[in-house]
Residue, then its C-alpha position, 0 to 999 in steps of 0.5 A: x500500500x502506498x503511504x501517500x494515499x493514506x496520508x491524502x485520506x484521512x479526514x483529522x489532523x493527527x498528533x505525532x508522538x512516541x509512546x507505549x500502547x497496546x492492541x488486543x486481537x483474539x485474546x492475545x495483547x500485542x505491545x505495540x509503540x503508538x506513532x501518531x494519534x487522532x480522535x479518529x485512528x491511530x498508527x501503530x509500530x509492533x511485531x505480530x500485527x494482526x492482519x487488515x481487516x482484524x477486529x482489535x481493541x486499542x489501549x493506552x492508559x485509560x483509553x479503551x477504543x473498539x477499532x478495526x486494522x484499516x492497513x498493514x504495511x511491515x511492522x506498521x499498521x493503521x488502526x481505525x476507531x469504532x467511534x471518534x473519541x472526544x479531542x480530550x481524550x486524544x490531547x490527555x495521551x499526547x505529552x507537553x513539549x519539555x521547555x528547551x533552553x534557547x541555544x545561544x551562539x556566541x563568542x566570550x568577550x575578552x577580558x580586559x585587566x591592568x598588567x602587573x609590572x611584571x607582566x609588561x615587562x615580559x609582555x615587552x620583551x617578546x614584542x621587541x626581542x628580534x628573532x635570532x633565527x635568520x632564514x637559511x640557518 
């Protein structure tokens, strides 16, 4: 099945997210990582999948939906709701953003402090001592 084509027909904006769910298919629970999430379907990443058309009931937490598998494509898989879940229930399984500090690219100034006696002198000894090196030695 063509990934594009199932992108162009769904009808509700979908969350990404990366979470832990499950699916229950003929009294096995499959462990499956939730992708993405709508009030209407899910995408689901697992080993043993059922096959398109299976009747599953999808779990993460406390949301318990009736759906059908509309789609299998390797270790992915669309999952269908029964009935659209309320946009609270879809909101409550999506995590808020952590906040990131904001990245600064900058330079450190230089610091700017009086020399010592000493440190002049040296400092004037390198700049004015010519190099007894001469090319060709």
């Amino acid at each position: 099945m063509n990934q594009s084509s199932i992108t162009q027909n769904r009808q509700t904006r979908r969350s990404n997210v990366l979470l832990a769910a499950s699916i229950e298919a003929l009294g096995a629970v499959i462990p499956v990582k939730l992708r993405n999430l709508s009030t209407e379907g899910a995408l689901i990443e697992g080993n043993g999948l059922p096959v398109e058309g299976s009747e599953v009931l999808f779990r993460r937490n406390e949301l318990s939906v009736s759906s059908r598998v509309a789609w299998v494509l390797g270790k992915q898989a669309g999952v269908a709701f029964r009935e659209p879940i309320p946009q609270e229930d879809v909101l409550r399984n999506i995590p808020s953003p952590r906040y990131r500090a904001p990245l600064i690219f900058r330079r450190d100034g230089l610091a700017v402090r009086k020399l010592s006696a000493d440190e002049r002198r040296l400092a004037e000894s390198w700049a004015w001592t010519p190099s007894r090196n001469t090319l060709g030695e």
